[in-house]
Every structure is written in structure tokens, then in C-alpha cells.
C-alpha positions in Angstrom: -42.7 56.9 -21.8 -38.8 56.6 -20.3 -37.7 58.4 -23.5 -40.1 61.4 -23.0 -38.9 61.4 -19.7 -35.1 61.2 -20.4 -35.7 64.2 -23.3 -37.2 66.7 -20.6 -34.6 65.4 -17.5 -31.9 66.6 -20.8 -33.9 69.7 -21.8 -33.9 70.9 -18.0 -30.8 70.2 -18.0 -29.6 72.5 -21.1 -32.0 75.0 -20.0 -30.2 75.1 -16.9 -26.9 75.3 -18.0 -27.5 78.3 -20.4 -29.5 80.4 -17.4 -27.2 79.5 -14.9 -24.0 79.4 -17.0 -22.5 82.8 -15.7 -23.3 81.9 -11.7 -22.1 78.2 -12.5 -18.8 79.5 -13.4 -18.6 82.0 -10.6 -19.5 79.2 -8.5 -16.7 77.3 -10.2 -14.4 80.0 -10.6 -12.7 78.8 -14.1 -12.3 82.1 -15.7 -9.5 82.8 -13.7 -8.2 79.5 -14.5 -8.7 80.5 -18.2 -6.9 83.4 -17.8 -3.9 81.5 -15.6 -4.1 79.6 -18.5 -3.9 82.3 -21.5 -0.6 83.7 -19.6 1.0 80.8 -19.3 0.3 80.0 -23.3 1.7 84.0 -23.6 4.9 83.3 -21.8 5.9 79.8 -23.3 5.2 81.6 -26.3 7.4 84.1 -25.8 10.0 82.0 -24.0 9.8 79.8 -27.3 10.5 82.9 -29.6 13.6 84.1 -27.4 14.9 80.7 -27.5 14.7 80.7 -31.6 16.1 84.1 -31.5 18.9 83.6 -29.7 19.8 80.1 -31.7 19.6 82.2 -34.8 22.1 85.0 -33.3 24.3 82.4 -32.3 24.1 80.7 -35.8 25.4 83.9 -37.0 27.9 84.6 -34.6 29.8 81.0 -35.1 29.3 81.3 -39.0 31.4 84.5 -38.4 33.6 82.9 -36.0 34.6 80.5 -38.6 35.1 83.4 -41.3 37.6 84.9 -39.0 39.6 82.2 -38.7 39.8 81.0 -42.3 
């Protein structure tokens, strides 16, 4: 009899969630952590491709550096 009862306590439950699932995360406000979130993944990424770029320019620079001066 527990275990019937456990299985509707966890169907409620799921039922609940999906229903409520749009006021639940008002109520919780994490879509504007999401999206906090999504910039800051946007910016480190660009951050991260600046940084290769500019290692790669300087690469090129001292490689021609050293081609002056032999």
C-alpha cells in the first residue's frame, strides 16, 4: 500500500512540475540567471578568441622580427 502511495505523492508531484513549470520559474526567476549566464559563456568566448588571435599576430610579428635581423 506505501508504494501506491509513494507512486501518486511522485505523480503529483511531476504533474505539478510540468503545470506549474512557467510560474515556478517566475517565482524563481532563473531565466534571467540563464541568460546572465549565456553572456558570460558569449564573452569568455570571445575574450578566448582575441586572446588566440593576438598570440597568433604576435607569432608572426617575432618570426618576422627574427627575419629582419638575420
Amino acid at each position: 500500500m506505501l508504494k501506491y502511495i509513494v507512486i501518486a505523492l511522485v505523480g503529483l508531484g511531476v504533474y505539478i512540475g510540468m503545470t506549474y513549470k512557467d510560474d515556478i520559474e517566475d517565482l524563481m526567476d532563473s531565466r534571467s540567471l540563464e541568460e546572465v549566464h549565456d553572456v558570460f559563456e558569449d564573452m569568455s568566448d570571445k575574450a578566448s578568441d582575441s586572446a588566440d588571435s593576438l598570440s597568433e599576430a604576435a607569432d608572426k610579428l617575432s618570426s618576422k622580427f627574427e627575419e629582419l635581423t638575420n
